[in-house]
Structures are given as structure tokens and as C-alpha cells.
DOLUMDO-89099 format. One line per field, with one value per residue: x, y, z of N, C-alpha, C in turn; residue number from 1. Coordinates in steps of 0.2 Angstrom, whole numbers. Example, Ala and Ser with C-alpha at 12.3 -4.5 7.8 and 13.67 -1.06 7.14 Angstrom:
nx	(66/64)
ny	(-28/-11)
nz	(39/35)
cax	(62/68)
cay	(-22/-5)
caz	(39/36)
cx	(66/64)
cy	(-16/0)
cz	(39/39)
n	(1/2)
This chain:
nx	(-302/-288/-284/-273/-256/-252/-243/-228/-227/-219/-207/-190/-174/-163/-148/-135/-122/-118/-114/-126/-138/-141/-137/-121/-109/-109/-103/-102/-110/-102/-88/-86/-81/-82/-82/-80/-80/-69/-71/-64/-60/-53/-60/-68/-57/-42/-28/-9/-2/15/13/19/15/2/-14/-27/-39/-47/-52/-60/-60/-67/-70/-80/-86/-80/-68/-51/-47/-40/-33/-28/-29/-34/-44/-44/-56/-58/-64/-67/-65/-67/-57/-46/-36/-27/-19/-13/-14/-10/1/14/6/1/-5/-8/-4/-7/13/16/20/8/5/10/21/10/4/-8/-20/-27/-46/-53/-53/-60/-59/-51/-42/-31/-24/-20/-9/-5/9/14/7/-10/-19/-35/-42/-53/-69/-63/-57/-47/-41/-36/-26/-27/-14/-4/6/7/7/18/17/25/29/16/3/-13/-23/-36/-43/-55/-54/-61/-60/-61/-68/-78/-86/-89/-81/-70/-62/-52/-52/-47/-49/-39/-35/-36/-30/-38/-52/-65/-70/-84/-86/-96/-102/-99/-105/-91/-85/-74/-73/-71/-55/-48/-35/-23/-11/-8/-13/-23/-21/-32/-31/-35/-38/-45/-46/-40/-50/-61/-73/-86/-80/-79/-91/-85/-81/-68/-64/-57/-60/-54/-41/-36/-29/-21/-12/1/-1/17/22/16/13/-2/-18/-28/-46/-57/-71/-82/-90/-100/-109/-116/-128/-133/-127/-128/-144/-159/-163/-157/-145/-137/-118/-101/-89/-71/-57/-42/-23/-11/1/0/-9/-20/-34/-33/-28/-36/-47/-65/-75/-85/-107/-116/-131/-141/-150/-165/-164/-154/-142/-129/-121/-106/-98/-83/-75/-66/-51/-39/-27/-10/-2/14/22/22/20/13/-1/-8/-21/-33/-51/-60/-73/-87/-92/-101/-112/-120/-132/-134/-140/-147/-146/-138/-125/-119/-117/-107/-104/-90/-90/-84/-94/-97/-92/-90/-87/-75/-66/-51/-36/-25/-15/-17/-32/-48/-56/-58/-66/-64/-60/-72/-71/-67/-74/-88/-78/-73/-72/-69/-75/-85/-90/-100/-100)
ny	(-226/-222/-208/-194/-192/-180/-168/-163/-145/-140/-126/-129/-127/-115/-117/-116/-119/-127/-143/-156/-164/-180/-196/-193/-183/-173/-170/-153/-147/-136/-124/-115/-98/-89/-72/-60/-47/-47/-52/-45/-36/-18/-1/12/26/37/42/44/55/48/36/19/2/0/-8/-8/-13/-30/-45/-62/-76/-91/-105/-116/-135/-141/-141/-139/-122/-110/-93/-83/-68/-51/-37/-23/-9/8/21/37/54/70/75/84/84/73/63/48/45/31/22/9/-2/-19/-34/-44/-60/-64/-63/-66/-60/-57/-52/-38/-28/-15/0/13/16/28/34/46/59/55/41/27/14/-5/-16/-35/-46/-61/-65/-78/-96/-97/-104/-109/-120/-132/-130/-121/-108/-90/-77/-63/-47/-30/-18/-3/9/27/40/55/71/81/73/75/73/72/81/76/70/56/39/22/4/-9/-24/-24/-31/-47/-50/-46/-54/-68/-85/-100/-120/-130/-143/-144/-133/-124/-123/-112/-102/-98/-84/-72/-63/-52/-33/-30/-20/-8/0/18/27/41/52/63/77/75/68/69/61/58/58/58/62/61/75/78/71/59/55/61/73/91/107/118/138/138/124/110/98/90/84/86/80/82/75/77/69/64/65/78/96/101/111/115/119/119/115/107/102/88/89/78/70/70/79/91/92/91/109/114/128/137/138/140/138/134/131/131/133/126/129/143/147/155/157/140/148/155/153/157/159/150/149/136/128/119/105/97/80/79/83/95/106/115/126/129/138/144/143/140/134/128/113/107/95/79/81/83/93/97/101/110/107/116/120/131/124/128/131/116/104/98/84/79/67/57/55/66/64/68/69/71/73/70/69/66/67/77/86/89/98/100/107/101/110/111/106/112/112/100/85/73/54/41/29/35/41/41/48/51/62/63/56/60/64/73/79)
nz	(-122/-112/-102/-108/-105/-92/-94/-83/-77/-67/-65/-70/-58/-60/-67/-59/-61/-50/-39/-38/-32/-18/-16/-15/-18/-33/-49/-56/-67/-74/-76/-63/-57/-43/-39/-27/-11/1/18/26/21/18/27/23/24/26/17/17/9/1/9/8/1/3/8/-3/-9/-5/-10/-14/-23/-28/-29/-40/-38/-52/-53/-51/-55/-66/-62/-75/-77/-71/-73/-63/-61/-60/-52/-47/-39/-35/-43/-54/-63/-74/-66/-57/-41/-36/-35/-44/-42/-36/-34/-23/-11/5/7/-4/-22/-35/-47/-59/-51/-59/-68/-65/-79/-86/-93/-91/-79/-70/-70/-71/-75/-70/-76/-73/-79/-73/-65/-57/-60/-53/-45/-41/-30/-32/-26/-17/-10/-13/-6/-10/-14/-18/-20/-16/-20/-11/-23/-20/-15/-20/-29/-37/-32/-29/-17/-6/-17/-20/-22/-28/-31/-41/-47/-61/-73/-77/-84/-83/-76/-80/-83/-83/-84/-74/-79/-95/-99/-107/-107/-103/-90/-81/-73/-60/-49/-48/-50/-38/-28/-17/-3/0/-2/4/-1/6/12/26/40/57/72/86/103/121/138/154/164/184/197/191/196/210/207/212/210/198/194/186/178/174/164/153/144/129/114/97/84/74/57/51/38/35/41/48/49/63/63/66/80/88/101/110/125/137/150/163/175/165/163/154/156/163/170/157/151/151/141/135/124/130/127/136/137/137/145/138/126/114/99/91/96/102/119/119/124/129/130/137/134/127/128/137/134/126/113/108/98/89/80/65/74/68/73/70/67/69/58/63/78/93/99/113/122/134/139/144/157/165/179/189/190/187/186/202/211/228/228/219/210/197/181/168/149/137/121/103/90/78/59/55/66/67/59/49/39/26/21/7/4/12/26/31/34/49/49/45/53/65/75/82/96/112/122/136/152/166/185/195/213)
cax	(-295/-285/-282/-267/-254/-253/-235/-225/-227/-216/-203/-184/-171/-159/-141/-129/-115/-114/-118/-132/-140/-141/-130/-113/-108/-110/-100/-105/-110/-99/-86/-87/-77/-87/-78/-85/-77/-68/-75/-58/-60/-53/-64/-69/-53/-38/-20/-6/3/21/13/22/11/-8/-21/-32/-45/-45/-56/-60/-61/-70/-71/-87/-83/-80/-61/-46/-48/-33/-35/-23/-28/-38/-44/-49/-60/-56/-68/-62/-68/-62/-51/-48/-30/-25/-15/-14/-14/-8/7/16/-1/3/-9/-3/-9/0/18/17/18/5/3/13/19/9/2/-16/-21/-35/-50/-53/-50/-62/-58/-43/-41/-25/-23/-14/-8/-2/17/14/2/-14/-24/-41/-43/-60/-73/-61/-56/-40/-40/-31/-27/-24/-10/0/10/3/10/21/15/29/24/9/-3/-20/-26/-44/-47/-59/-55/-64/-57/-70/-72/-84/-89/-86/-76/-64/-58/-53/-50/-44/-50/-34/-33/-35/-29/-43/-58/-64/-72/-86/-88/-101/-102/-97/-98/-89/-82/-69/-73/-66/-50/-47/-30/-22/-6/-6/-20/-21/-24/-33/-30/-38/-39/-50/-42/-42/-56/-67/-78/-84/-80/-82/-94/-83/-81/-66/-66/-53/-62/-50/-35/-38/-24/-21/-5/-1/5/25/23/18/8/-9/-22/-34/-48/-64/-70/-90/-89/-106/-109/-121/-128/-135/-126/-134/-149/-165/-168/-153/-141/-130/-114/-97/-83/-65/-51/-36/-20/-9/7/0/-15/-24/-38/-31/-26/-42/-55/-67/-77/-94/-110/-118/-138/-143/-158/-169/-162/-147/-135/-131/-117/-106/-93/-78/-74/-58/-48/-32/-20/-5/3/19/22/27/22/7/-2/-14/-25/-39/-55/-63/-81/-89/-98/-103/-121/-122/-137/-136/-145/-144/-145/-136/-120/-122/-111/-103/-99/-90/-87/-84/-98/-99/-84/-90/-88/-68/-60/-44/-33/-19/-12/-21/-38/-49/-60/-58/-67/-63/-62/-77/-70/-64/-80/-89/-74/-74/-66/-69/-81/-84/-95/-98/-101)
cay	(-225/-219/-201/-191/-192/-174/-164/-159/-139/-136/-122/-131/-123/-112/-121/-111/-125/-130/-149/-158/-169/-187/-199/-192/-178/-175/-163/-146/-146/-131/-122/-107/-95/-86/-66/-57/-44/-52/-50/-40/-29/-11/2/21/29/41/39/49/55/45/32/11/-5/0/-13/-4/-18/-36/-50/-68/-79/-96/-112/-122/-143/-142/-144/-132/-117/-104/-88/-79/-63/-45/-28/-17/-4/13/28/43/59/76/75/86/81/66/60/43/46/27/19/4/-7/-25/-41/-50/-66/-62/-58/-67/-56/-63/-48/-31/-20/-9/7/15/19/33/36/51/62/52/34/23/5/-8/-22/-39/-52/-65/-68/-83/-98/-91/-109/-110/-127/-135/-130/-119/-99/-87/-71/-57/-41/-25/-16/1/16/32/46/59/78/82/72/78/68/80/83/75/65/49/32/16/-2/-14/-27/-23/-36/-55/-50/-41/-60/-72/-91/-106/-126/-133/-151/-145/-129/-122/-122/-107/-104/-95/-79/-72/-61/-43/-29/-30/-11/-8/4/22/30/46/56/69/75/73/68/69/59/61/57/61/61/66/79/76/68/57/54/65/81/99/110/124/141/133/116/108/92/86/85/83/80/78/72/78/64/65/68/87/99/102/116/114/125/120/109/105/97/89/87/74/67/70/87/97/90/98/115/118/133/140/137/143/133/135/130/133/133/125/134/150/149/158/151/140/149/158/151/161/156/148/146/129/129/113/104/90/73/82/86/102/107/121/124/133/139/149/141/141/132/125/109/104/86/72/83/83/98/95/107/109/109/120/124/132/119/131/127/112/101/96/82/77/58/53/58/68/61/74/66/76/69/73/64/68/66/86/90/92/101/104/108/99/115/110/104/113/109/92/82/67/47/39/26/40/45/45/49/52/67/64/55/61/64/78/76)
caz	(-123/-108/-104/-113/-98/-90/-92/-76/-78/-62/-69/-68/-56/-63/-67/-58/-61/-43/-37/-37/-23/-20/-11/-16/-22/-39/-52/-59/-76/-78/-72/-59/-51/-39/-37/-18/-5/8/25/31/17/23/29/19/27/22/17/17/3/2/12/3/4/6/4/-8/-9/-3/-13/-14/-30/-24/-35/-39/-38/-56/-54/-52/-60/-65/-64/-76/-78/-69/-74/-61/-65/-55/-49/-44/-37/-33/-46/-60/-68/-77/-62/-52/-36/-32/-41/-40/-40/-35/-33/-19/-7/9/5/-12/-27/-40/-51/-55/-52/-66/-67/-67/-87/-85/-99/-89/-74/-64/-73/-74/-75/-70/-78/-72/-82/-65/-66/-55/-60/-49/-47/-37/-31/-34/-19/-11/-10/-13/-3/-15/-10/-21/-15/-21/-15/-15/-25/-14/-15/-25/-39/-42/-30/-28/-10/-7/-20/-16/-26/-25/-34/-41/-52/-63/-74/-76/-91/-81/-76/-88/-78/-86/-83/-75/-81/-101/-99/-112/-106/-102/-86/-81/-68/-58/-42/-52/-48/-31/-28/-13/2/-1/-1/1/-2/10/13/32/44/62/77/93/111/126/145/158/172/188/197/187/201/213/206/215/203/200/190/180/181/168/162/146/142/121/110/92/82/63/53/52/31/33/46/48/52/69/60/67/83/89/106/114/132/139/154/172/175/160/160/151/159/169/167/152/155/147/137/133/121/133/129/143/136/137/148/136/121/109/94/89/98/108/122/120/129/129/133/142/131/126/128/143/131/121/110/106/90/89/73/65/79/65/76/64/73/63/55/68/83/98/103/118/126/138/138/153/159/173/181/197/190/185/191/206/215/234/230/215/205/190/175/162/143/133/114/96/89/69/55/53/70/70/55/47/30/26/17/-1/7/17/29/29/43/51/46/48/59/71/78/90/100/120/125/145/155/174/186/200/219)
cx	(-293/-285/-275/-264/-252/-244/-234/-225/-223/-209/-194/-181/-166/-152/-137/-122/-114/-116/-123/-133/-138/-136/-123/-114/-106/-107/-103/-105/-103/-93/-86/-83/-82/-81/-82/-80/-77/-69/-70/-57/-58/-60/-64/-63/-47/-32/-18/-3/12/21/14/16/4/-12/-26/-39/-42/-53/-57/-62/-63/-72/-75/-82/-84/-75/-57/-47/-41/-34/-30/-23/-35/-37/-47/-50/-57/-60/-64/-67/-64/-57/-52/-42/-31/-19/-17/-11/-11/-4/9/12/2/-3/-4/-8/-5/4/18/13/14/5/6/19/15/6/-6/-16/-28/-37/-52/-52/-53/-63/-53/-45/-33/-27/-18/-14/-3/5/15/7/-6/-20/-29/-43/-51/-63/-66/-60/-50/-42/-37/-30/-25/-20/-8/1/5/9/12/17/17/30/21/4/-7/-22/-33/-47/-48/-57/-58/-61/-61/-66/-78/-88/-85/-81/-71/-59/-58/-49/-51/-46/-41/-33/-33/-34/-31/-49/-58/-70/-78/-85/-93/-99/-100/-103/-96/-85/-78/-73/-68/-61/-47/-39/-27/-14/-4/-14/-19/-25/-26/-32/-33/-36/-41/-45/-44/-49/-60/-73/-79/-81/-83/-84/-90/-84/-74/-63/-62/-56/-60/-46/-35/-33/-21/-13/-7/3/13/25/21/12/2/-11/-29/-41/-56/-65/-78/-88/-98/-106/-116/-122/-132/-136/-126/-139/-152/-167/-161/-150/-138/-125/-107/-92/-78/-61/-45/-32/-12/-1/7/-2/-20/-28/-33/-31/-32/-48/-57/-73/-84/-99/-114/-127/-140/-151/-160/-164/-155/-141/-136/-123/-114/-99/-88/-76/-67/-53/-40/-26/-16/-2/9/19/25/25/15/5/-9/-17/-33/-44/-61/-70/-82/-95/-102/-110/-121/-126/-136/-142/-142/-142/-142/-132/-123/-115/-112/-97/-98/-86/-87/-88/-99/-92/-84/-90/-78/-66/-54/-43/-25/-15/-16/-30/-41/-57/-63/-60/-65/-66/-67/-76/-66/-71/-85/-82/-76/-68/-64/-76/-80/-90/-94/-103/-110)
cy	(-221/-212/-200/-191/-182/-172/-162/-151/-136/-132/-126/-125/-120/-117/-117/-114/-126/-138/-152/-163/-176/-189/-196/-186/-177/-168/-159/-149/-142/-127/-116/-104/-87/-79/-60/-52/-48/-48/-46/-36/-21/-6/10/22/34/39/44/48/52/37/25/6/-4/-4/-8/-7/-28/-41/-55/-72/-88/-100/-116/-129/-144/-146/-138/-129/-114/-99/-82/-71/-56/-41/-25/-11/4/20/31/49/64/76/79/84/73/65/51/43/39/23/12/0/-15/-28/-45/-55/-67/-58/-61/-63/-61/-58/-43/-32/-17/-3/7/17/25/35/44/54/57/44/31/13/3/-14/-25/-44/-56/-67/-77/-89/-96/-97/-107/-115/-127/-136/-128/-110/-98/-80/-67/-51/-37/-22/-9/5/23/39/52/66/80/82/71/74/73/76/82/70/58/44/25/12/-6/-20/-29/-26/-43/-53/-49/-49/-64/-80/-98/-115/-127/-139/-149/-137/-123/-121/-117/-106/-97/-89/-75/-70/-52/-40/-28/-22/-13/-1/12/22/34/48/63/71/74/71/68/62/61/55/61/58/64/70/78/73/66/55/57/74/88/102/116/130/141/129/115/102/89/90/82/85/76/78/75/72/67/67/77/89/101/110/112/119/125/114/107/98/96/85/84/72/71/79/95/94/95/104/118/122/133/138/140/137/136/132/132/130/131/127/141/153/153/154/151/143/154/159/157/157/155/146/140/130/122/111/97/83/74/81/93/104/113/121/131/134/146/150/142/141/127/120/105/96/82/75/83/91/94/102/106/109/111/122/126/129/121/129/123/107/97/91/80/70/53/58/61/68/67/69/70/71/74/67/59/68/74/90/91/93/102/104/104/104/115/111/107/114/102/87/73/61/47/35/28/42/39/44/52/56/66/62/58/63/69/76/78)
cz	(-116/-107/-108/-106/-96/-90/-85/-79/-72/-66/-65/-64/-59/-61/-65/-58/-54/-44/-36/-31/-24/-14/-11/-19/-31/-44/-56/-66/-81/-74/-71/-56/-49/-36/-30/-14/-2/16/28/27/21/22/25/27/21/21/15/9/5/5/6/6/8/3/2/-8/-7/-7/-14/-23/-25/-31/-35/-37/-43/-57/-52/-56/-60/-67/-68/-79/-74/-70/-68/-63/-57/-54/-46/-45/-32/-35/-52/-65/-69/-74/-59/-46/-31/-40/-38/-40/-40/-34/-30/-14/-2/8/-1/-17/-33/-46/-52/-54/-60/-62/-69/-75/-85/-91/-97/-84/-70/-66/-75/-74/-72/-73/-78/-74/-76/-68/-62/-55/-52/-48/-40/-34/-31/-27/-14/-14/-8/-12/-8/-13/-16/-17/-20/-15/-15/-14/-20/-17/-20/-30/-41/-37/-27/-21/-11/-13/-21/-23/-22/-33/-35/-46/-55/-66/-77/-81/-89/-77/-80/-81/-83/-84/-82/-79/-89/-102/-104/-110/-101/-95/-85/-74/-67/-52/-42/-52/-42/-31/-18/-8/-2/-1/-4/2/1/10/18/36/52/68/83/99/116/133/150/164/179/190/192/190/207/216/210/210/205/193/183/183/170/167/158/146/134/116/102/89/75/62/51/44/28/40/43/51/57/65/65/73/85/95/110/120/133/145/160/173/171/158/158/156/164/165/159/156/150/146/134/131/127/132/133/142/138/143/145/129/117/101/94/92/105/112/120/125/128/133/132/137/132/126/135/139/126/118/109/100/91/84/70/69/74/67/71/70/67/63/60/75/86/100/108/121/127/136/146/151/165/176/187/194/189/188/196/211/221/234/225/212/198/186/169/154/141/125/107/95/82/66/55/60/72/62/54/42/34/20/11/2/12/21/31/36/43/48/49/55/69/76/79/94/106/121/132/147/165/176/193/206/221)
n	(1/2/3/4/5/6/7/8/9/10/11/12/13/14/15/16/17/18/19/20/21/22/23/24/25/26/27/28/29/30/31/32/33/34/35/36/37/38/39/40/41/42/43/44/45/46/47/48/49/50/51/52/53/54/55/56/57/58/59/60/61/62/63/64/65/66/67/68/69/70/71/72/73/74/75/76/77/78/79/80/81/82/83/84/85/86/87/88/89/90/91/92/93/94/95/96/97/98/99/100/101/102/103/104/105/106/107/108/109/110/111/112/113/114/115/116/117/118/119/120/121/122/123/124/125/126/127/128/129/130/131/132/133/134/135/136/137/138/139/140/141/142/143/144/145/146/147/148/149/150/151/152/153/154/155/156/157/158/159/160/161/162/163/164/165/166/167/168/169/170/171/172/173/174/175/176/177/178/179/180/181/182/183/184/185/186/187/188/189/190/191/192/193/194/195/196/197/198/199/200/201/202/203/204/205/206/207/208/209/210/211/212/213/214/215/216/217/218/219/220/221/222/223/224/225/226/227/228/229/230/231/232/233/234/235/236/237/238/239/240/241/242/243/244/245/246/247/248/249/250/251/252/253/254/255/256/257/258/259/260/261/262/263/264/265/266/267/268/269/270/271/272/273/274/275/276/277/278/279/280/281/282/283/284/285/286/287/288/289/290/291/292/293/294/295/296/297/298/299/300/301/302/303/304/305/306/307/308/309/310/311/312/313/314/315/316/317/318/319/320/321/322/323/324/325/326/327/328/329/330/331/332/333/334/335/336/337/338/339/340/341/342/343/344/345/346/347/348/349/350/351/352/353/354/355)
């Protein structure tokens, strides 16, 4: 008698409802919508209190080759932190594609201080075509000071599980569809009521420099947001490069300013010791300069370069930067000590070099 013929034991691949091989293309068993951060998603940053029309999160919904899918409805799920009231610090929530409104306006529901939901049932059919993608963006206001919006507290916007979409088979508008790609969560967003920006620019010569015992190197200047003033409270500047390298002198540094001629606000002079890698830092602390809402304070930053190293055959370059979110401080009245966005830093206070 023949042998018994031998079973194929290879293990099948998983059916994720997409297309199979072959000469042509061939349809999904099932239908899918695939939920993903979109590659322009915003970045962990801050926003002001009062601030209209903030992209909160931005997300893509992608259709197998089942068919047109329609997607008529989304829960975001909502984390929060640094909050203790049962507030919504963002109102107004809209689901939009471009400028069309798909969703909303509603409002946040909160289970606890540090959990809310939205939920959008789509005003306007909300279809996927089959093997293609629809951008969505979260949007909303955020709450003004006056009505309640707490200072500091971090939210992030997600989609948490496939359940949280519910997507429809066009052609027999029944069939229910599957989803797949949860939990996608959003970049922070924290809550302030003012924040500031910086600017800078180097003082005379960038090239060339006389080493002297005050030598104005920056001009560094921050801006309050125009919705309320700010406090300067703390700053940490590091110096790099050539002219302090490993071993050379101490050196002295100053806040000055250019109104008075004397230190900015509080700040006292520091000394700076030259180290490993040729750079070394110093921090000004309890500086307590107020700059009002809408309005620029600039002011120097002086050293005495009369030591600074010297060679006979090559220029010595002088960085001065804020490097770290925790190397510039301030309070927005409620908040304090609040350091800078991520996307701020490394910032360049002044590049130059001495003769």
C-alpha cells in the first residue's frame, strides 16, 4: 500500500483583511479601517489661555480594498495632569478636515479630574474611500483664566480602543467594519496663561573680537504673550568653544540692564570656570524681572573676556546658549517656575570669536 500522504504543517498567515497576491488584485475578505497619528501631528508644546482654533491632535483613518467605509462616529479618550478641579481646560471641540466642520462643536465629559472624554457623532457623511486616507484634525478653544482654566495642566487626546470608532460598509450601509491601530495618543498640551518668546543677537563684532574686561557679547530678548505678563525668574547660560577652553581662567558674567546700566532685576554676577569639553556654565537665579503682556524686554549679556585663551594662530570662538527646557524659568502669575517648550531649546544666544 502507498504511504498515508504527509499534511502541510506550515502555520497560515494571519488574515488582517487586506488583499491577496496573484495577477490582480484581489478583495479583502473583511472590512478595515486602519486609525494612526498623522506624520504632521503637533509637537508637546504650550498654549495660551483664550487662545480660538488649536489643532489638538491630528489623525489618519485609512481603508483596506474592501470598499468605501463610513465613518459615523468618535470618542476621544482624554488624560490630564496637574489638575485638581473638575474643569475643561478646552472647550468648543470640533473634528475638522481642513476648514470643513465634520463633528461638534461639544464639550469635554470628565470621569475624573484627570479623565474626560468627547464624543462625536459626524454631522456630515464622513466616507473613506476603499485603499485610501482621511486626515482629521481635533481642534478646540482653550478656556480664558476668568473661566476657570487652571495654569499648567498637561492633556494629551487619543484614541483608545477600536471601539472608540464605529465605521459603516458603504454600499449596504450595515455592515459593520472593523478597526485596528488604537491606542494612538497625541503629543502634549500644556496650559498657561501667558508664555514668552526669545530673540537674540550678537553685539558688535562677530569676528575678530578685542578680549576685554566688559565685552557686551548678546543682546537677549524675551516677549510676554499679549494675554497676561510674565515673571523672568531663573536663567542658566552655557558658554562653549575655543575661548574657554579646559584650564583657562574664571571669568565674570552679567545680566545688564540696558535702561539702567545696572543688573537685570535681581541678578547678581556670576563666575563661570572653564572645564572639560571647553565649555562651563553659570545660573542666575531670583532674577524676578516682570515684563507686561504684549511687550519686549532685551538685555545684555556681558563678560570679561580679558583672559580668555588666547592662541597666536587660530581665532577662538565663543557659544553662548540656553541649552535645557530647565535652563530658563518663569511664572505666569499662577505657575511657577515653569521652563521652556521643548521645541525652544537649544537656543543660541550669540556666536563670535576673538582676534
Amino acid at each position: 500500500a502507498s504511504a498515508p500522504a504527509v499534511q502541510d504543517q506550515t502555520p497560515e498567515a494571519p488574515d488582517n483583511g487586506e488583499s491577496g497576491g496573484g495577477g490582480g488584485e484581489v478583495p479583502a475578505v473583511r472590512p478595515v479601517l486602519t486609525v494612526s497619528a498623522a506624520t504632521d501631528s503637533p509637537p508637546a508644546r504650550y498654549e495660551v489661555m483664550g487662545t480660538t482654533m488649536v489643532t489638538l491632535a491630528k489623525f489618519r483613518m485609512s481603508a483596506n480594498n474592501f470598499g468605501d467605509l463610513r465613518v459615523t462616529d468618535v470618542r476621544f479618550a482624554v488624560e490630564i495632569e496637574n489638575q485638581q478641579v473638575w474643569f475643561s481646560n478646552f472647550q468648543n471641540l470640533r473634528v475638522m478636515e481642513g476648514g470643513t466642520l465634520l463633528g461638534g462643536p461639544a464639550s469635554m465629559s470628565m470621569s475624573a479630574v484627570d479623565r474626560g472624554e468627547i464624543q462625536f457623532v459626524f454631522s456630515l457623511p464622513t466616507v473613506v474611500a476603499k485603499n485610501s486616507t482621511r486626515v482629521l484634525s481635533l481642534v478646540g478653544d482653550v478656556a480664558s483664566f476668568t473661566a476657570g482654566a487652571v495654569s499648567g495642566a498637561k492633556y494629551r487626546f487619543g484614541i483608545e480602543w477600536a471601539r472608540d470608532v464605529t465605521a459603516l460598509v458603504v454600499d449596504d450601509n450595515v455592515t459593520a467594519v472593523e478597526v485596528i491601530g488604537a491606542p494612538i495618543w497625541s503629543e502634549s498640551v500644556t496650559v498657561y496663561r501667558t508664555k514668552p518668546a526669545l530673540t537674540s543677537s550678537a553685539l558688535g563684532l562677530t569676528t575678530g573680537r578685542v578680549r576685554t574686561a566688559v565685552d557686551d557679547v548678546a543682546n537677549f530678548s524675551m516677549t510676554a504673550h499679549p494675554a497676561d505678563q510674565l515673571e523672568l525668574q531663573a536663567i542658566t547660560l552655557t558658554f562653549s568653544g575655543g575661548a574657554v577652553r579646559n584650564g583657562s581662567p574664571t571669568f565674570t558674567v552679567e545680566l545688564i540692564d540696558p535702561a539702567t546700566g545696572s543688573p537685570l532685576g535681581f541678578a547678581v554676577t556670576q563666575t563661570a570656570v572653564p572645564g572639560s569639553g571647553d565649555n562651563c556654565s553659570v545660573t542666575f537665579s531670583g532674577i524676578n524681572y516682570t515684563i507686561s503682556a504684549g511687550t519686549t524686554k532685551s538685555f545684555r549679556v556681558r563678560v570679561d573676556s580679558s583672559n580668555f585663551a588666547n592662541s597666536a594662530t587660530t581665532r577662538e570662538a565663543l557659544t553662548v546658549s540656553v541649552n535645557a527646557i530647565n535652563d530658563l524659568r518663569w511664572s505666569d502669575g499662577s505657575s511657577q517656575q515653569i521652563p521652556l517648550e521643548p521645541a525652544v531649546v537649544p537656543f543660541t544666544v550669540s556666536q563670535v570669536s576673538y582676534e
